[in-house]
DODOLO-220235 format. One line per 10 residues: number of its first residue (from 0); their letters; for each residue y, x, z of C-alpha. Coordinates in Angstrom, 2 decimals, padded with zeros to 5 digits. Last residue first. Layout:
NUM) a) Y/X/Z ~ ...;
//
This chain:
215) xxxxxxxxxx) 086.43/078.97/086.76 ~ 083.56/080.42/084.39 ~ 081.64/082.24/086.88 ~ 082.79/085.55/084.87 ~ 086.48/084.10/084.86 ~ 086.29/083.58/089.00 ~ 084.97/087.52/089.29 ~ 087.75/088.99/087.20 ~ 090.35/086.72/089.29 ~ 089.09/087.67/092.51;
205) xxxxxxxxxx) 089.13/091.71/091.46 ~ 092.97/091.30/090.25 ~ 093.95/089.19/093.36 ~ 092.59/091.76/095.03 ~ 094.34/094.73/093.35 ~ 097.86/092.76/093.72 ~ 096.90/092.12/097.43 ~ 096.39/095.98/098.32 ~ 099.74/096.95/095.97 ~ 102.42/094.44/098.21;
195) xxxxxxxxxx) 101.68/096.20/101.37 ~ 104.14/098.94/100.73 ~ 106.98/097.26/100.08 ~ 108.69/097.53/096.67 ~ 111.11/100.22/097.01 ~ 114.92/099.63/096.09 ~ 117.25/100.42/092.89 ~ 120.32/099.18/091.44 ~ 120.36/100.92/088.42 ~ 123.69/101.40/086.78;
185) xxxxxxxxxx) 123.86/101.25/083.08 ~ 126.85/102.21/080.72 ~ 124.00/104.15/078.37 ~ 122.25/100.92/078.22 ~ 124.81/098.59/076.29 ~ 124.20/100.02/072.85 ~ 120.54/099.96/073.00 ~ 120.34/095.91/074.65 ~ 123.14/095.24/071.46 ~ 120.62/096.79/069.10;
175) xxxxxxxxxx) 117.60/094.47/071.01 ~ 119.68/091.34/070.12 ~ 118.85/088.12/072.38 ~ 120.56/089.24/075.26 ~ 123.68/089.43/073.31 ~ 125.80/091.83/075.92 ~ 128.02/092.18/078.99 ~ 127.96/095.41/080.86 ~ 125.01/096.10/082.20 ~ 122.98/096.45/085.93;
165) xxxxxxxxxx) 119.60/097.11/085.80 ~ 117.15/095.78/088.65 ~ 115.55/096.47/091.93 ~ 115.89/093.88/094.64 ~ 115.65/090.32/092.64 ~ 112.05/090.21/092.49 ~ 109.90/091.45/094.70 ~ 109.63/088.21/097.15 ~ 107.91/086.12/094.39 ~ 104.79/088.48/093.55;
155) xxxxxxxxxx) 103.78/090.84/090.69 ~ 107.36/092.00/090.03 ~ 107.11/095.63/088.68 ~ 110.90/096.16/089.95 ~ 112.05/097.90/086.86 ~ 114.37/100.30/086.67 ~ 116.03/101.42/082.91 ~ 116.55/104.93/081.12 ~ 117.31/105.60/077.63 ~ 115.68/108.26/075.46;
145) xxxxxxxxxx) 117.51/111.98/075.18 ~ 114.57/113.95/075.74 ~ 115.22/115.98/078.42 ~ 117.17/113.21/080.17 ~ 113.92/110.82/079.76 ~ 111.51/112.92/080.94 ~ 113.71/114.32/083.94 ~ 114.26/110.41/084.91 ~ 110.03/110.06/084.95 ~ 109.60/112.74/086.89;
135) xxxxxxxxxx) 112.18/111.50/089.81 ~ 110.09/108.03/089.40 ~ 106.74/109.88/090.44 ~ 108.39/112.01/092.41 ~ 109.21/108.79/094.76 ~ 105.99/108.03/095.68 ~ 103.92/104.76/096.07 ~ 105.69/103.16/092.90 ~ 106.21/099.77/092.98 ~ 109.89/099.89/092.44;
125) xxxxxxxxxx) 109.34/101.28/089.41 ~ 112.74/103.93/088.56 ~ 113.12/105.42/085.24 ~ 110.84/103.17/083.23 ~ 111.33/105.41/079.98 ~ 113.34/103.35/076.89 ~ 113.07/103.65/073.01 ~ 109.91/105.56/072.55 ~ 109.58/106.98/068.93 ~ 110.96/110.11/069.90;
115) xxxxxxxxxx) 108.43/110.93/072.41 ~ 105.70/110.10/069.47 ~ 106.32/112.86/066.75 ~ 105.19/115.26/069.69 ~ 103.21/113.52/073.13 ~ 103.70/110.56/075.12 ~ 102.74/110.78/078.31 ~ 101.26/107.26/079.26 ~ 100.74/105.35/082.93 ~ 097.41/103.81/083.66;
105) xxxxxxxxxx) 098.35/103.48/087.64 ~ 097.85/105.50/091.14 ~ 098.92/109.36/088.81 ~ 101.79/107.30/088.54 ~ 103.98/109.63/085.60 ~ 104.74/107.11/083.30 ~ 105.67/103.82/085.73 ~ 106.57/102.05/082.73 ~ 107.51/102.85/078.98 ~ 109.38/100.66/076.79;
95) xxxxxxxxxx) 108.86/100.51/073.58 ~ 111.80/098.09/071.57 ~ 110.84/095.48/069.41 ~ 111.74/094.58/065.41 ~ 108.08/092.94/065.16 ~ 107.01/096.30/063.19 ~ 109.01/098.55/066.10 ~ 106.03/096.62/068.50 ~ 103.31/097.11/066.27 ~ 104.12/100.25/065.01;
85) xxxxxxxxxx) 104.26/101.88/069.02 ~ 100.93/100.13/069.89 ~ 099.30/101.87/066.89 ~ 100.45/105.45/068.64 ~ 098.94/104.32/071.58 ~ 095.87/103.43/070.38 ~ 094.84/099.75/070.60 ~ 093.19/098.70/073.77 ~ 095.44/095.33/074.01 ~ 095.83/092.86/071.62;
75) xxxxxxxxxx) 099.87/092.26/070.62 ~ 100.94/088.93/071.42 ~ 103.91/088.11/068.95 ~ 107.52/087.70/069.02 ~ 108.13/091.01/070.94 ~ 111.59/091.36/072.50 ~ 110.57/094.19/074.52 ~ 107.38/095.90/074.23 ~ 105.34/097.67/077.40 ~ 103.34/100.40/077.17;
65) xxxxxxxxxx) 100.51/101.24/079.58 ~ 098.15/104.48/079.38 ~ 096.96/106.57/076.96 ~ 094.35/104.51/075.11 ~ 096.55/101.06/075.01 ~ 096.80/098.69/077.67 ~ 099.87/096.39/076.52 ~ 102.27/094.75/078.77 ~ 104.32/092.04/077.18 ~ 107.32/090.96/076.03;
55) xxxxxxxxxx) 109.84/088.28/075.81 ~ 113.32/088.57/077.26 ~ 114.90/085.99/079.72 ~ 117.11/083.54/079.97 ~ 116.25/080.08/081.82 ~ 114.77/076.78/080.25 ~ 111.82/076.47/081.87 ~ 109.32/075.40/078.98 ~ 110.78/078.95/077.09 ~ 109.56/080.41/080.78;
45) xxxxxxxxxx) 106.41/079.11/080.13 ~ 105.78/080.11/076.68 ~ 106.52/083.50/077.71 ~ 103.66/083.79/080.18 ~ 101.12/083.35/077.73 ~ 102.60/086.56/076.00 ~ 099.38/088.42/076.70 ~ 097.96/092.29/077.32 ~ 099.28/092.12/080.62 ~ 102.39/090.31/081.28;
35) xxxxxxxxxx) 105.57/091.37/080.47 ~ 108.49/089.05/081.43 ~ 111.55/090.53/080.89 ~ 113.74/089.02/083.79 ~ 117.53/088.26/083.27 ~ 119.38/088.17/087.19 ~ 121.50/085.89/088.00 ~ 120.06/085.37/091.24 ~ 119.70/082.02/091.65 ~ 119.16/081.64/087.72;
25) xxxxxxxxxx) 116.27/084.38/088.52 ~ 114.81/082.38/091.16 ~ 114.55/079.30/089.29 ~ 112.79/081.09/086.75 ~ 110.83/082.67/088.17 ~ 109.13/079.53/089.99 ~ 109.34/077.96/086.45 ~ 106.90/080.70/085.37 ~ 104.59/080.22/088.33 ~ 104.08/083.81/089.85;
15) xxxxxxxxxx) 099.79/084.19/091.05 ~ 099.81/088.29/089.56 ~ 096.68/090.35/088.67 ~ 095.17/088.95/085.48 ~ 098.78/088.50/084.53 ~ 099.34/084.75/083.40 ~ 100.61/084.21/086.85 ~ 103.84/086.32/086.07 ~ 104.87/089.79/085.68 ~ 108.27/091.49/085.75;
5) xxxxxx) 109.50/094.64/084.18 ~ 113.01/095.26/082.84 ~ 115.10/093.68/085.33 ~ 118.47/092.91/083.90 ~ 122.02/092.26/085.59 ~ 124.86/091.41/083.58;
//
């Protein structure tokens, strides 16, 4: 069972992926996407329209630094503390996930005391991270504190997904206990984004900014 933990779609404010255009891809693939937009579960919707597996979530901008939740059944708003962000998601009966943590080029979060054990998965390996220490960090974080580890290939664009992703042994998709159980047998299967990929993602980001304050 192959899983990739972190994968945006056009609903993003810095992503142009169709939902049914992941979709198709990831039944080609065989590979389960969790789609986590930012700060919105629009994107869900559409996959439920396309009929393929996946897991809901979303990506939330909180004070710290990004946090994504897993199996979330509804939006949560974004630029809620982080601690906050953490209820919300275990309140729905989610899982925290927590990308690209040390990327000193991104909004990533360092959690801190009574909240490193309330994180239930670190981002291990982002494929769309510029340097590799950043990922290597992220892995000593995780086996320091005991919390699961998981790649994510960041997906922002078509042609990213379906090289990094998280390979499992067979499991509900739809229960996040059975997600918990089946992680320490993981392999990642991991490979770097490419490099040009980051430039058009921040563009796409300013254009779509500027087209919402003209009203488009």
């Amino acid at each position: 069972m192959k899983v990739d933990f972190h994968v945006h779609t056009g609903y993003s404010i810095d992503s142009i992926i169709r939902p049914r255009d992941l979709s198709r891809k990831a039944q080609k693939l065989g590979i389960i996407p969790a789609v986590t937009d930012h700060n919105t579960m629009r994107g869900v919707a559409g996959m439920d329209a396309a009929g393929s597996r996946f897991i809901p979530g979303e990506e939330i901008k909180t004070d710290k630094g990004d946090l994504i939740g897993l199996y979330l059944s509804e939006e949560i708003p974004g630029g809620t503390s982080f601690s906050e962000t953490l209820d919300l998601i275990h309140g729905q009966g989610g899982l925290s996930y927590l990308p690209h943590m040390y990327d000193s080029t991104r909004r990533g979060a360092v959690p801190e005391g009574d909240e490193i054990k309330r994180i239930d998965i670190v981002e291990v390996f982002n494929a769309r991270c510029l340097g590799q220490h950043y990922n290597e960090k992220a892995k000593e974080f995780a086996d320091m504190h005991g919390i699961a580890g998981a790649a994510g290939s960041d997906t922002h664009f078509l042609l990213e997904f379906g090289s990094t992703y998280t390979k499992l042994p067979d499991f509900d998709i739809s229960s996040p206990k059975a997600l918990m159980n089946a992680l320490p047998k993981a392999t990642l299967v991991t490979k770097k984004a490419p490099y040009f990929v980051r430039g058009p993602t921040k563009l796409l980001s300013i254009g779509k900014k500027i087209a919402g304050a003209f009203g488009f």
